[in-house]
C-alpha positions as CSV (number, residue, x, y, z in Angstrom):
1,X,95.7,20.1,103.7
2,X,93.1,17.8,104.1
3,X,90.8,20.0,104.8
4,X,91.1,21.8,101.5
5,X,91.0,18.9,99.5
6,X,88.1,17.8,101.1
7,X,86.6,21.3,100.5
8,X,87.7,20.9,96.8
9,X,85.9,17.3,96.4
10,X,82.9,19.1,97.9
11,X,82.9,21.3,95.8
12,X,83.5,19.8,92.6
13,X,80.5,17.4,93.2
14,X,78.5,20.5,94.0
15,X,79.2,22.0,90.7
16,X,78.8,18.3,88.5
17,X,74.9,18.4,90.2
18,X,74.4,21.9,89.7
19,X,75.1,21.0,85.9
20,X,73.5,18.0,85.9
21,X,70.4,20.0,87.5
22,X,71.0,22.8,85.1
23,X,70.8,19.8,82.3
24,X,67.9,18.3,83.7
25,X,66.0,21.5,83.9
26,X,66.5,22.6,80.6
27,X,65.4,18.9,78.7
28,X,62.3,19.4,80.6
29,X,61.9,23.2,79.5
30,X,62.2,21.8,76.1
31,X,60.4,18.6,76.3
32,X,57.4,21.1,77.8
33,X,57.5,24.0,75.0
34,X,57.5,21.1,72.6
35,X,54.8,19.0,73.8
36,X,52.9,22.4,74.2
37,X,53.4,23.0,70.6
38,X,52.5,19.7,69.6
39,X,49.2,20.3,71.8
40,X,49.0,23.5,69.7
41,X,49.5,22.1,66.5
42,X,46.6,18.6,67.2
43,X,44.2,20.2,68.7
44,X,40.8,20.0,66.0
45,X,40.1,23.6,64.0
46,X,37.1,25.1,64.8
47,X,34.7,23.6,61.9
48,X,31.9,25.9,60.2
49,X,28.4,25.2,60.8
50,X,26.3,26.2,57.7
51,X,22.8,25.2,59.0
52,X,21.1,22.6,61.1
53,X,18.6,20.6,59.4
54,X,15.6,18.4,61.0
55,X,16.8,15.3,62.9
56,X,13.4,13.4,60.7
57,X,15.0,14.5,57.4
58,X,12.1,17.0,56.4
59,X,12.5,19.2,54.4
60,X,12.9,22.2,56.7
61,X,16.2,23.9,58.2
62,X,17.2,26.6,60.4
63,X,20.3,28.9,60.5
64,X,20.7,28.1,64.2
65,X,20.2,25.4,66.8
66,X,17.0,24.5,67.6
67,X,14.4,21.5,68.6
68,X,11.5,20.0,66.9
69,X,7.9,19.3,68.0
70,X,9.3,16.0,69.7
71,X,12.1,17.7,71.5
72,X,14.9,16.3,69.7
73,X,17.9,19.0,68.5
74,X,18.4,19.6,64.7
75,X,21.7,18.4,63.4
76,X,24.1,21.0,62.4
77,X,25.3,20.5,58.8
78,X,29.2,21.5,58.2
79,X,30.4,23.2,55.1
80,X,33.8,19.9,55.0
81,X,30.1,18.0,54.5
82,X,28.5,19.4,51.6
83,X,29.3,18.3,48.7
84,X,29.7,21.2,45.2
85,X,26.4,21.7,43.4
86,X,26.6,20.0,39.9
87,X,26.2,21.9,37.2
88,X,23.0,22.3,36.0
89,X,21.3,19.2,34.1
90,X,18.7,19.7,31.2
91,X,15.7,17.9,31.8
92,X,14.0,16.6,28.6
93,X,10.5,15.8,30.5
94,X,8.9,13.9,33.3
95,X,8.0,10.4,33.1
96,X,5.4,8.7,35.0
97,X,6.5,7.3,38.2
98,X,4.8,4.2,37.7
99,X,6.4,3.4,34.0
100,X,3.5,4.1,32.6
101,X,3.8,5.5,29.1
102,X,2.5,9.1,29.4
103,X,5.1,11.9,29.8
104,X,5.0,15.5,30.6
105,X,6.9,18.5,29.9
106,X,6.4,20.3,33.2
107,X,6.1,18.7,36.6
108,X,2.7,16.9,37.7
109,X,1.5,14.2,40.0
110,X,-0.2,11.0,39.4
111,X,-3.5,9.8,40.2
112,X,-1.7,8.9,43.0
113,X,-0.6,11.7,43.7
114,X,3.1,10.9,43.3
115,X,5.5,13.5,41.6
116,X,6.7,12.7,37.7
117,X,10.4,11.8,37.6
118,X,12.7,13.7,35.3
119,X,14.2,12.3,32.4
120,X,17.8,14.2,32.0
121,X,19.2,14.9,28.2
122,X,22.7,12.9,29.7
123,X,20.6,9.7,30.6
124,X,17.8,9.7,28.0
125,X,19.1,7.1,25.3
126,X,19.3,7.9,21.8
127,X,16.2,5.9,20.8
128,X,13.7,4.1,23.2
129,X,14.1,0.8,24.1
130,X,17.6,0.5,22.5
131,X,19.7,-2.4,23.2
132,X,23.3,-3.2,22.9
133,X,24.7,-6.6,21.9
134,X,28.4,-7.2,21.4
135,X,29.7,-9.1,18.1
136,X,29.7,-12.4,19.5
137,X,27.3,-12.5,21.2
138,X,25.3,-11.7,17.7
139,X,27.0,-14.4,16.0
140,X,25.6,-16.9,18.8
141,X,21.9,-15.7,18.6
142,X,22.3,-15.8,14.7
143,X,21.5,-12.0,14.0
144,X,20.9,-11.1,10.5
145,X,20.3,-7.8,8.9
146,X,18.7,-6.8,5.3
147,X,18.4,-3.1,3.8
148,X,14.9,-1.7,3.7
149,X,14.5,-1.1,0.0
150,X,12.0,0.1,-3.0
151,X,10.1,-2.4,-4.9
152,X,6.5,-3.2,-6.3
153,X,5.4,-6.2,-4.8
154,X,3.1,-8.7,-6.4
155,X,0.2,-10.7,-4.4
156,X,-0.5,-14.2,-5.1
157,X,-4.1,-15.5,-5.3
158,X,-4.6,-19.4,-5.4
159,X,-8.6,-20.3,-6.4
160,X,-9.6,-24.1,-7.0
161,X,-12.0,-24.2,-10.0
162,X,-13.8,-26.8,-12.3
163,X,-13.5,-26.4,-16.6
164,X,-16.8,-25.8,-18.2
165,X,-18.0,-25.5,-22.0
166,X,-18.1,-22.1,-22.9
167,X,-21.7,-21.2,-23.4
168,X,-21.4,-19.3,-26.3
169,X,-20.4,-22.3,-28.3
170,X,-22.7,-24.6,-27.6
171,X,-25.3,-25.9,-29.9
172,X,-28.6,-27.9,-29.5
173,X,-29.5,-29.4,-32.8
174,X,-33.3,-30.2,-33.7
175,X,-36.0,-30.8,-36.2
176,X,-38.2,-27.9,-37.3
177,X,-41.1,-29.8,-38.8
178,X,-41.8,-33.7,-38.0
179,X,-40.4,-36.3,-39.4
180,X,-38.3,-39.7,-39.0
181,X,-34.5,-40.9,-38.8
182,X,-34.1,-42.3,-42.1
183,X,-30.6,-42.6,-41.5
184,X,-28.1,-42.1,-38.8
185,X,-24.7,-41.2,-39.8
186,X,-23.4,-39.6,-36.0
187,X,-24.4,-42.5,-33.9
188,X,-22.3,-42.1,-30.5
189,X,-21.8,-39.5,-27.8
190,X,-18.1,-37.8,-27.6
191,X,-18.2,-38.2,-31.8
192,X,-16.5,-35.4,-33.1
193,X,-18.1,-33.6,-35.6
194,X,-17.3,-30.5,-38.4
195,X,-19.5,-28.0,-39.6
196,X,-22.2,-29.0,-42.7
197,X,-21.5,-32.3,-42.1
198,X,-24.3,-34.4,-42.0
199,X,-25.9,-36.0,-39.0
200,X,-28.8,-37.9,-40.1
201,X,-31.2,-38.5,-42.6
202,X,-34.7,-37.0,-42.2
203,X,-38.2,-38.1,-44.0
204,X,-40.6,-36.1,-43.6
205,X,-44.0,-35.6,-45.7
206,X,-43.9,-32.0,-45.8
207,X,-40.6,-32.1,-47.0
208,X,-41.3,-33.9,-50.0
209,X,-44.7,-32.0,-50.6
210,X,-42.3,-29.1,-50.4
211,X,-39.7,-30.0,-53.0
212,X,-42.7,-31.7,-55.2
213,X,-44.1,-27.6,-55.3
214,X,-40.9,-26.1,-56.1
215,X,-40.5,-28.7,-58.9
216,X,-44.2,-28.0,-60.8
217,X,-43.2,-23.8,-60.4
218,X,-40.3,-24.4,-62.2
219,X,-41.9,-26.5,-65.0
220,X,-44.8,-23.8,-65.2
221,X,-44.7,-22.1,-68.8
222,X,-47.1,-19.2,-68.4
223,X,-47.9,-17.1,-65.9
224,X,-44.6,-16.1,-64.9
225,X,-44.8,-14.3,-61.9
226,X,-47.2,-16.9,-60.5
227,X,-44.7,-19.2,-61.1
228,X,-42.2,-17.3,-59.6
229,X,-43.9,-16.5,-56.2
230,X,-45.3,-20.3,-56.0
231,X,-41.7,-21.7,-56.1
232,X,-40.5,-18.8,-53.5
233,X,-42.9,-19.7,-51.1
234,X,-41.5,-23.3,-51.2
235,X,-37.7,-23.0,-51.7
236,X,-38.4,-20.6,-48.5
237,X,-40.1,-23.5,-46.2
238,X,-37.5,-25.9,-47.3
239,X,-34.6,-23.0,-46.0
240,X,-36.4,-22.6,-42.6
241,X,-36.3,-26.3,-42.4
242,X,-32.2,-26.1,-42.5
243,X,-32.4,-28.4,-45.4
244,X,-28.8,-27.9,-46.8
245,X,-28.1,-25.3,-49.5
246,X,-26.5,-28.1,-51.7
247,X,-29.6,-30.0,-51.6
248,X,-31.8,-27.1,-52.8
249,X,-29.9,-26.2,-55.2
250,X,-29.5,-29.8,-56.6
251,X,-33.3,-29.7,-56.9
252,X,-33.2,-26.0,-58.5
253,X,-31.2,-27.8,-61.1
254,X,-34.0,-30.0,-62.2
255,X,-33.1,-32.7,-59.6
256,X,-35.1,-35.3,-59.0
257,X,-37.2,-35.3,-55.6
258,X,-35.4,-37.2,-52.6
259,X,-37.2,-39.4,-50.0
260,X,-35.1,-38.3,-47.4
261,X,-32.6,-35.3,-47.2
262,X,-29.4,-34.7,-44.8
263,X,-29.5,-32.6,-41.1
264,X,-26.2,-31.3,-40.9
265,X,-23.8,-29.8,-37.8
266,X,-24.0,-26.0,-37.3
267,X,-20.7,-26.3,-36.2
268,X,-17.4,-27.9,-35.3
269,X,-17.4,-29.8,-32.0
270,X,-17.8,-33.0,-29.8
271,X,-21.4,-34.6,-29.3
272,X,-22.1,-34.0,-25.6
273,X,-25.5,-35.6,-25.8
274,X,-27.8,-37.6,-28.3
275,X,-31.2,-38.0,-27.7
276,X,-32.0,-40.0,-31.2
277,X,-31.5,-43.4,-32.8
278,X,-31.6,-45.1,-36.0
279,X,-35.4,-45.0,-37.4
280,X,-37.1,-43.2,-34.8
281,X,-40.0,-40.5,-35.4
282,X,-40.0,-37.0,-33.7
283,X,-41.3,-33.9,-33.3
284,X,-40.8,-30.3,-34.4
285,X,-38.8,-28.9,-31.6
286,X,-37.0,-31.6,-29.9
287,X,-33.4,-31.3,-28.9
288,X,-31.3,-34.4,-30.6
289,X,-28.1,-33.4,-30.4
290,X,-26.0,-31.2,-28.2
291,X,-22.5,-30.0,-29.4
292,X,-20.0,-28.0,-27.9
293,X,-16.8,-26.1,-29.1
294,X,-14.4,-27.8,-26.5
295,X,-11.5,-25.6,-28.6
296,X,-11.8,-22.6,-26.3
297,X,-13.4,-23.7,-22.3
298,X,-14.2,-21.7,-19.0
299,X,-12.2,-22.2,-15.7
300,X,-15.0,-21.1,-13.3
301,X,-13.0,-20.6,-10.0
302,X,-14.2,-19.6,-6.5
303,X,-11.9,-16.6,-5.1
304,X,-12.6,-16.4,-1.6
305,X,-13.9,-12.7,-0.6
306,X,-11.1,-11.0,1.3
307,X,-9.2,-11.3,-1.9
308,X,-12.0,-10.4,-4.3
309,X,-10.5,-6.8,-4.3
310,X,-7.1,-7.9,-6.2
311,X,-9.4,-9.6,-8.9
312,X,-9.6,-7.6,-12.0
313,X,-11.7,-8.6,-16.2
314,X,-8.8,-9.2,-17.6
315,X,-6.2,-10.4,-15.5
316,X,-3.7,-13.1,-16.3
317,X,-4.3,-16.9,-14.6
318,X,-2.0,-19.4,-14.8
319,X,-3.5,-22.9,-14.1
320,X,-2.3,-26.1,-13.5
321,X,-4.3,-29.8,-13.7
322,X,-3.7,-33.2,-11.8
323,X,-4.1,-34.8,-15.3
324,X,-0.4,-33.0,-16.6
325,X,1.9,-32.4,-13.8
326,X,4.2,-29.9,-14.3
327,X,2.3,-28.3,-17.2
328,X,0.9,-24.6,-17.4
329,X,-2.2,-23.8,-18.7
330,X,-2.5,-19.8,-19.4
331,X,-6.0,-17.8,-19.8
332,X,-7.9,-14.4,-18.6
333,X,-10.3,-13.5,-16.2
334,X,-13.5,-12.3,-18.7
335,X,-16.2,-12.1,-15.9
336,X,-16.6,-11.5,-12.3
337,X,-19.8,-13.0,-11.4
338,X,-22.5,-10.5,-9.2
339,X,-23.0,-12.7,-6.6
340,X,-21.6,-14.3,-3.3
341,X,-22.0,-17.7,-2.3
342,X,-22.8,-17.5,1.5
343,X,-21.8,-20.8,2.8
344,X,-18.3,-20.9,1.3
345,X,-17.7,-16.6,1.3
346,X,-16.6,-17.3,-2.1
347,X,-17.2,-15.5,-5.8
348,X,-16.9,-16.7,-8.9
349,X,-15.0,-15.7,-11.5
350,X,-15.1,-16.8,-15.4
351,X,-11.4,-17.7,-16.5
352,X,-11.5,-17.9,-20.4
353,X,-8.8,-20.0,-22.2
354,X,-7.9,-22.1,-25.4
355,X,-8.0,-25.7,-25.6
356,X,-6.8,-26.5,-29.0
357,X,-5.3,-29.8,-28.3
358,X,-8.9,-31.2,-26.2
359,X,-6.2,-31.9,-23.1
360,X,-8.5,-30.5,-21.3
361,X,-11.9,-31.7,-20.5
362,X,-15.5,-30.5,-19.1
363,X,-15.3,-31.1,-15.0
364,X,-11.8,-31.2,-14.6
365,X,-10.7,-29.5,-11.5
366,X,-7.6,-27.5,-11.9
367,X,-5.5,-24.5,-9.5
368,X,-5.7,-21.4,-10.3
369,X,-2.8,-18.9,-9.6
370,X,-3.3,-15.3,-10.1
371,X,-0.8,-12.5,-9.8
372,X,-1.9,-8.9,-9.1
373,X,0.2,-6.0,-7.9
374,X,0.2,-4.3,-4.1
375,X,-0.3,-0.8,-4.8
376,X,0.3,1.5,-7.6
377,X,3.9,2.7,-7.1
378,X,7.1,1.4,-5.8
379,X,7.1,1.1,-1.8
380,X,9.5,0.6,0.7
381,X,9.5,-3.2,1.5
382,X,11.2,-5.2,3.7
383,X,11.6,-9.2,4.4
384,X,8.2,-10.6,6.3
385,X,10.1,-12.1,8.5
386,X,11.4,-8.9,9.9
387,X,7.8,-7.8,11.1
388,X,7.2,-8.5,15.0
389,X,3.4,-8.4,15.3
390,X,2.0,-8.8,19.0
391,X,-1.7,-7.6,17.8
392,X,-1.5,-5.0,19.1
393,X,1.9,-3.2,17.9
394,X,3.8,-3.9,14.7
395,X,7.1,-3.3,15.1
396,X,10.8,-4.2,13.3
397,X,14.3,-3.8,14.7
398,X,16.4,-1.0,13.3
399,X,20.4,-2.1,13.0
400,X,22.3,0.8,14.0
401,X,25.2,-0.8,14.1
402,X,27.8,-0.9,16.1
403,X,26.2,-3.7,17.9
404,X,22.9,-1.0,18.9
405,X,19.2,-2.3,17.9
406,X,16.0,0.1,18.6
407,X,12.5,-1.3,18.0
408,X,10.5,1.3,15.3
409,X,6.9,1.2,15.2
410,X,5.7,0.4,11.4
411,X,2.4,0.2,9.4
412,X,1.9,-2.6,7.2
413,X,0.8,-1.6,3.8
414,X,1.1,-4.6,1.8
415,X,1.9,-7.7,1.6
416,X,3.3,-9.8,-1.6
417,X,6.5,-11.2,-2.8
418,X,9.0,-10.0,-5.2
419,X,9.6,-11.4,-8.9
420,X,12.5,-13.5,-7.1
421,X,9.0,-15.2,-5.0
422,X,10.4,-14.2,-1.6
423,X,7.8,-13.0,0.5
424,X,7.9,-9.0,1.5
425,X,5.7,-6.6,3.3
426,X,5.4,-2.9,2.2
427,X,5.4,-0.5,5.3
428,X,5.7,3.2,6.6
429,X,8.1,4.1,9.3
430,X,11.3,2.9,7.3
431,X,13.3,4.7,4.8
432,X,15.3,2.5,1.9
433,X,18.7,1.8,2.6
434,X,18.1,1.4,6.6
435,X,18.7,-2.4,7.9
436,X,15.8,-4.2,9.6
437,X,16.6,-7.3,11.8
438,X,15.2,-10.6,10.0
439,X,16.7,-13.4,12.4
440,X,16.5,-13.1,16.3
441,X,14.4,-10.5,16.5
442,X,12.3,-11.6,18.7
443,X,14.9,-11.7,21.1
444,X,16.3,-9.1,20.8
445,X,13.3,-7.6,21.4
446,X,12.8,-9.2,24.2
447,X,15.5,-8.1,25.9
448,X,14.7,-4.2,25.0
449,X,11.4,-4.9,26.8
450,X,12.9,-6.4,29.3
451,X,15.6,-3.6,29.8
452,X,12.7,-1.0,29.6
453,X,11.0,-3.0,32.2
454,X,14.2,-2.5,34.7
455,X,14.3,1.3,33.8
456,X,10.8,1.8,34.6
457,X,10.9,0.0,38.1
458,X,14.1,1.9,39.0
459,X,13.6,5.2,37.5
């Protein structure tokens, strides 16, 4: 009995370790096949090798392994490495490496024998040397924009002159035979005077031999054409003497002969000059008065001779004088004297105007303004302030908007204001209508050369 039960025990704890054994055996069978597959599943994939490709980054490549001239092994280049070809990019043309300005539309080399970078159509900007500024940043620098637009622009011409008599009426009164002052009725310079009236009164001997002979022809009874030519001849000598028409014919009236008889004024004007007094003698031929016409004067200005081509006969002046502030005196140019004066690079021009109140006098100075028109047709103009001139460029800044300004080379045509007086400059290189930058230009422009500085140095 107890051997059986023993042999029962036995063989029950045979049985629980053959199961535990059996248990055992089969975790590990499935721990291995799972760890295998795991193996199987981390191990790396085989990678593909396009080419290999020189260890010193030349140029050169080989489809399989190989050294170079030092020995060392080219590096393989995997296709998990290479990255998709872009599409292709249009190039516009090739710019000098070393931001110089010359391009080219095929590739070249430099002096230097360095290649041309390409300038793609997806990085070339829109307009060289464009710069963008936001909206406040305007408002801080103080960015202001006018229209480009068609005018005719007039140019100013200031000349400093001096007023002169006007030659043509200017008179030198004298005796034509010799004689005495019997009497002196215009006794002081600056006198005014009028035409026929008398000046002084002249004795002379001829003159009354003269009348005395016209007397006896007309108080001869017979020979009537003897009489006739014999008081001709003397009525003649005393009209070349500029004895007055009243006078002679007083005496053609049976008038009695006179001692003395009146010089008068050839015309109306102010004594600039006597050179007689009260009983002196003189000669046939000397200069006793001089009178001028001061009712119409001469501005004789001196244009300077870069502006002598805007000077036309019979241009407009307007002139002003210390003596009347604030009043305008208007005349014409009438003559455009032949030479230049050397020392000053100046020309003189005759400025012709009426004077009928004598305000103005002989030697004044005065300023001369005249006008003349830039061109012949309307141009397009914009502010002068808008021009950036370094000397050697001329340039303006174009408003795009949208906050986008591009530097345009211009050529200054003209300069002149318009009627309004503010100053403008005709140029080529700008259509009406397109908006020129007339404050803080020159920074902006600055910062586009500065910006094309940075593109050139890092391509």
């Amino acid at each position: 009995m107890k051997l059986a039960a023993f042999s029962w025990l036995l063989a029950g704890i045979l049985a629980g370790a053959g199961g535990v054994y059996a248990w055992n055996l089969t975790q590990s069978h499935d721990l291995a096949n799972s760890g295998a597959a795991t193996s199987e599943n981390s191990a790396p994939q085989e990678r593909k090798i396009l080419y290999y490709r020189n260890p010193m980054g030349q140029p050169d490549t080989s489809p399989v392994p190989k050294k170079d001239s030092m020995g060392m092994d080219y590096i393989p280049v995997y296709a998990d490495e290479v990255k998709p070809e872009p599409k292709e990019r249009k190039i516009l043309y090739y710019r000098n490496p070393m931001g110089q300005p010359d391009t080219s539309p095929v590739p070249k080399k430099d002096s230097m024998g360095m290649d041309y970078i390409p300038v793609y159509a997806d990085d070339a900007p829109a307009e060289k040397g464009t710069v963008t500024i936001d909206a406040s940043r305007q408002q801080n620098l103080g960015v202001v924009s006018v229209a480009a637009k068609m005018a005719q622009l007039t140019r100013s011409i200031k000349a400093v002159g001096m007023f002169a008599v006007d030659e043509r009426r200017q008179y030198t009164v004298t005796a034509k035979l010799d004689g005495w002052v019997e009497k002196l009725y215009v006794n002081a310079t600056g006198d005014e005077v009028k035409a026929g009236q008398p000046l002084f009164e002249l004795y002379s001997p001829d003159l009354v031999v003269a009348q005395q002979e016209y007397r006896i022809a007309q108080q001869m009874p017979q020979l009537e054409n003897r009489k006739q030519n014999f008081g001709q001849a003397a009525l003649t000598r005393l009209r070349y003497w500029d004895i007055p028409e009243s006078a002679i014919q007083r005496l053609a009236k049976g008038g009695e002969v006179k001692r003395s008889l009146p010089l008068t004024s050839p015309v109306t004007g102010v004594v600039l000059t006597k050179n007689i007094t009260q009983g002196m003698k003189f000669a046939a031929g000397a200069a006793l008065y001089e009178i001028a016409d001061l009712s119409h004067l001469w501005l004789l200005a001196d244009v300077f001779e870069q502006d002598l081509a805007a000077v036309k006969v019979g241009q407009p002046v307007s002139m002003t004088v210390n003596a009347f502030p604030g009043k305008t005196f208007s005349g014409k140019i009438s003559f455009i004297y032949p030479t230049l004066n050397t020392e000053t690079r100046t020309v003189q021009v005759r400025i012709e105007l009426d004077n009928p109140q004598n305000l103005l006098k002989p030697g004044m100075y005065a300023q001369a303004m005249l006008q003349s028109s830039v061109g012949n047709q309307m141009q397009t103009v914009v502010p002068e302030s808008a021009l950036i001139d370094s000397g050697k460029r001329q340039v303006v800044l174009i408003d795009k908007g949208d906050g986008k300004f591009a530097p345009r080379s211009v050529e200054v045509i003209g300069r002149g204001a318009l009627e309004n007086g503010e100053r403008q400059i005709a140029v080529t290189g700008v259509q009406p209508g397109e908006k020129v930058v007339t404050q803080a230009n020159f920074l902006i422009d600055s910062e586009s050369n500065l910006q094309a500085a940075f593109s050139a140095m890092g391509g």
